[in-house]
C-alpha positions, 0 to 999 in steps of 0.5 A: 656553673663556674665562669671558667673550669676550675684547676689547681693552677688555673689560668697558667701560662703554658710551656714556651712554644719555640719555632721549628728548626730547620729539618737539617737539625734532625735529618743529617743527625738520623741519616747518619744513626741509620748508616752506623746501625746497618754499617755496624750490624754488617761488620758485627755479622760479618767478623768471623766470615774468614771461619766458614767454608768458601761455599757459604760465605756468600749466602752468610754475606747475604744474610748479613747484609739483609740482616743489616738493611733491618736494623737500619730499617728498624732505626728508620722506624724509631726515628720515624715514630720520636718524630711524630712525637715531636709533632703530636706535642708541637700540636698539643703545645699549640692547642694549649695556646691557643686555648690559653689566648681565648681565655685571656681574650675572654677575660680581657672582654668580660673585664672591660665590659664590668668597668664600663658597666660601673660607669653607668648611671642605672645603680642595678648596672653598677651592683651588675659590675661589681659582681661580675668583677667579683666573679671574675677574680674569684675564678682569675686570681691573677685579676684579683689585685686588679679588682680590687684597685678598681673597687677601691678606686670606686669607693674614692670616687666624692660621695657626699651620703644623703641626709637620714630621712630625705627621701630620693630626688631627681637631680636638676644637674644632667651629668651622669655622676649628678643623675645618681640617686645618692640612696641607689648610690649608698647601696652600691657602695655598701655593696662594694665594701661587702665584696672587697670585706668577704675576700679579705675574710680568712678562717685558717683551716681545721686541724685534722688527723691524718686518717681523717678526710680532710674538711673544706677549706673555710677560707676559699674565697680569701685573696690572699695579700691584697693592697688596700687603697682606699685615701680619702674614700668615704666608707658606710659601716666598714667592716672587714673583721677577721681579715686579712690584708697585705698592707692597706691605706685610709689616710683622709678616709671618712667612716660614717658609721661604725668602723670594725677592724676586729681580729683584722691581721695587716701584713704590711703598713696600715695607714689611717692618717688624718681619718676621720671616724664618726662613730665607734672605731674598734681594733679588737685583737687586730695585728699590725705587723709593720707601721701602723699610722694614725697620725692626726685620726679623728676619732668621734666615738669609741675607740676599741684597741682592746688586745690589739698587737703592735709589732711594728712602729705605732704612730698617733702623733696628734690623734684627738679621741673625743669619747671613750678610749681603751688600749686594754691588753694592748702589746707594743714590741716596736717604737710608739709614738703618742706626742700631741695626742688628746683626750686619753686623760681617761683610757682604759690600759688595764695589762698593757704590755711594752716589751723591752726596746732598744734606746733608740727606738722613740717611746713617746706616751701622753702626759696622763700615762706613765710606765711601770715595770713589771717582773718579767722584764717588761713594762706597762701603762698606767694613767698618772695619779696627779698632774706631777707626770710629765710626759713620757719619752725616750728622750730621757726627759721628764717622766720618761721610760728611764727609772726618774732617778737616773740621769740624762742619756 
C-alpha cells in the first residue's frame, strides 16, 4: 500500500478558504429580493383590478396578495437552500484543509525522522532512511528536489573508500562519523547513487494508435528536472545512464570505478570541472544542451564521448587524458574550447561534425587535430599528419578554423 493515496495532482493546495463576511452582506441583499418578489407578483395580479365588478375585487385582492406572500415565501426558500449551499461548501473547503494540513504534518514528520535516521552510526539505519526518503518523494513530488539535495548533500559528506581486501575494523576513534565501518559505508552510498541513478532514468513512452489501450508508462518513477550537486563528492561505480537531469554539477568529484553517463540527457549546465576519473569514463551518445565544463578533468582510463552532442559551449581547457580518447561522431554546434588539453595526440575523431558558427564563437582544438570541410557546409576533425599543424583557434592564427590561405581577421 502507497504511503499516501495516489492522484492525478497529488499533494495540491486546496482552493482559498476565505473568512465569513458579515451576515449583512447576504441579509439586506435577500430581504430586499423577497420584498420585490411579493410587492411585484401583488402589482402584476393586481393591474387589471379596476376591470372586474365591485363584488369581486375583494376576493381577487385576497388572492392576489396570497398569491404574493408565496412567491415571497418561495424566494425565501431559494435563498434559503444557496445558503446552505454556502455552508456545505465552506465545510468541505474546510474539511480539504484540514486533510491537506495533516498530510503535510505527516510528510513533515516522516521527513524528519529519514534524515535524522541518515545520521546514525548503525549502516542499516542509514540504507532505512534513504529508502524512506525514496518513498517519500516518489509519492510527494513536491519533496522530490528536497531528497535529492539531501542525498547529494550525503554523498558529499569525505569518505575515503577501504582499501580492496582490508577486512572491516572497529575504529579506535569514538565519534559517530569514526565508528563507521568504511565496508557498511560503501554499500550505503552505492545505495544512494542507485536511488538518485533509478530517478533520473527516463524511457519516453511507446507510441501508439489511437484505438489501442494506451501502455504503462515506462518512465513513471523519473523526477523529472532535478539538480544534481554533487562537488567534490566521492562517487563508486556511478552510473545513471539513459538519464535525464536539469542541470548537474561534479566539479572536484572523485570516480572510483567506472563512470557511465551513456545517453544521459543534461537539460541545462554540466560541470566536471577538476574531476577526477579513475578508471573509464564514458559519454555514449549523451546531450549536453548548454555548458558542459571540463576544465582541468582528469581522466585515468578511457575516455568515451563517442556520438556525444554538444549544443552548447564545450570547455576542456586543460583536460589531461591519460589513456585512450575517442570523440568519434561527436557534434559541436556551439564554441569548443580544448586549449591546454593533453594526451589526444591519438583520439579516435572518426565522422566529427562541427557546424558552422559565428566568428566570435571561440574554436579552440589541440595541436594534434585540424579541420577540414566538408560538402554540406560543415566541418570536421581530423588528427594532423606532421608536427607542422599549430594549434586550432578562432582567433585567426596558426592552423585555425579559417582556410590557412586567408589572411588575419
Amino acid at each position: 500500500m502507497d504511503l499516501f493515496p495516489r492522484s492525478p495532482r497529488p499533494f495540491t493546495q486546496p482552493p482559498e478558504l476565505r473568512p465569513p463576511r458579515s451576515m449583512w452582506w447576504w441579509a439586506l441583499p435577500a430581504a430586499l429580493l423577497i420584498g420585490a418578489a411579493a410587492w411585484g407578483t401583488a402589482a402584476w395580479l393586481l393591474q387589471d383590478l379596476g376591470k372586474l365588478p365591485p363584488g369581486e375585487q375583494i376576493s381577487a385582492r385576497i388572492e392576489a396578495f396570497r398569491t404574493a406572500l408565496a412567491a415571497a415565501a418561495g424566494m425565501g426558500a431559494a435563498v434559503t437552500l444557496l445558503l446552505a449551499v454556502r455552508r456545505q461548501r465552506h465545510q468541505e473547503l474546510t474539511a480539504a484543509h484540514t486533510a491537506h494540513d495533516a498530510a503535510e504534518r505527516r510528510v513533515t514528520e516522516l521527513y524528519t525522522k529519514a534524515v535524522e535516521q541518515l545520521g546514525n552510526e548503525q549502516a542499516p539505519v542509514r540504507l532505512g532512511g534513504l529508502h524512506a526518503l525514496e518513498r517519500l518523494a516518489q509519492d510527494a513530488p513536491a519533496l522530490r528536489q528536497t531528497v535529492v539535495d539531501v542525498i547529494c548533500a550525503y554523498l558529499r559528506m569525505p569518505y575515503t573508500p577501504p582499501a580492496d581486501g582490508t577486512p572491516p575494523a572497529e575504529p579506535a576513534s569514538t565519534s559517530a562519523s569514526a565508528r563507521r565501518d568504511p565496508h557498511e559505508e560503501r554499500q550505503v552510498r552505492l545505495t544512494a547513487q542507485r536511488i538518485l541513478a533509478e530517478h533520473m532514468r527516463y524511457h519516453r513512452p511507446a507510441s501508439h494508435r489511437w484505438w489501442q489501450s494506451r501502455p504503462a508508462d515506462p518512465s513513471f518513477r523519473h523526477w523529472p528536472d532535478m539538480h544534481l550537486d554533487l562537488v567534490g563528492a566521492t562517487l563508486i561505480d556511478f552510473n545513471i545512464g539513459s538519464g535525464s537531469v536539469g542541470s548537474a554539477w561534479f566539479d572536484d568529484a572523485t570516480f572510483i570505478g567506472a563512470a557511465v553517463f551513456n545517453q544521459v540527457t543534461f537539460i541545462r549546465d554540466a560541470g566536471f570541472g577538476k574531476a577526477h576519473f579513475t578508471d573509464d569514463a564514458s559519454f555514449y551518445k549523451a546531450t549536453f544542451t548548454r555548458r558542459a565544463f571540463f576544465g582541468k578533468a582528469t581522466f585515468s582510463g578511457e575516455a568515451a564521448f563517442s556520438r556525444a552532442t554538444f549544443h552548447g559551449p564545450a570547455g576542456f581547457e586543460n583536460a589531461a587524458f591519460a589513456g585512450t580518447s575517442s570523440f568519434s561522431r561527436v557534434t559541436f554546434t556551439n564554441a569548443a574550447l580544448f586549449a591546454g588539453a593533453t594526451g589526444l595526440e591519438r583520439a579516435e575523431l572518426d565522422r566529427v561534425r562541427l557546424a558552422p558558427v559565428a566568428d566570435a564563437l571561440p574554436r579552440v582544438w589541440p595541436l594534434a587535430w585540424h579541420v577540414e570541410e566538408t560538402a554540406d557546409g560543415w566541418q570536421t576533425l581530423q588528427l594532423a599528419s606532421g608536427p607542422e599543424d599549430g594549434q586550432l583557434s578562432k582567433d585567426g592564427g596558426p592552423g585555425s578554423d579559417r582556410d590557412d590561405t586567408q589572411g588575419g581577421p
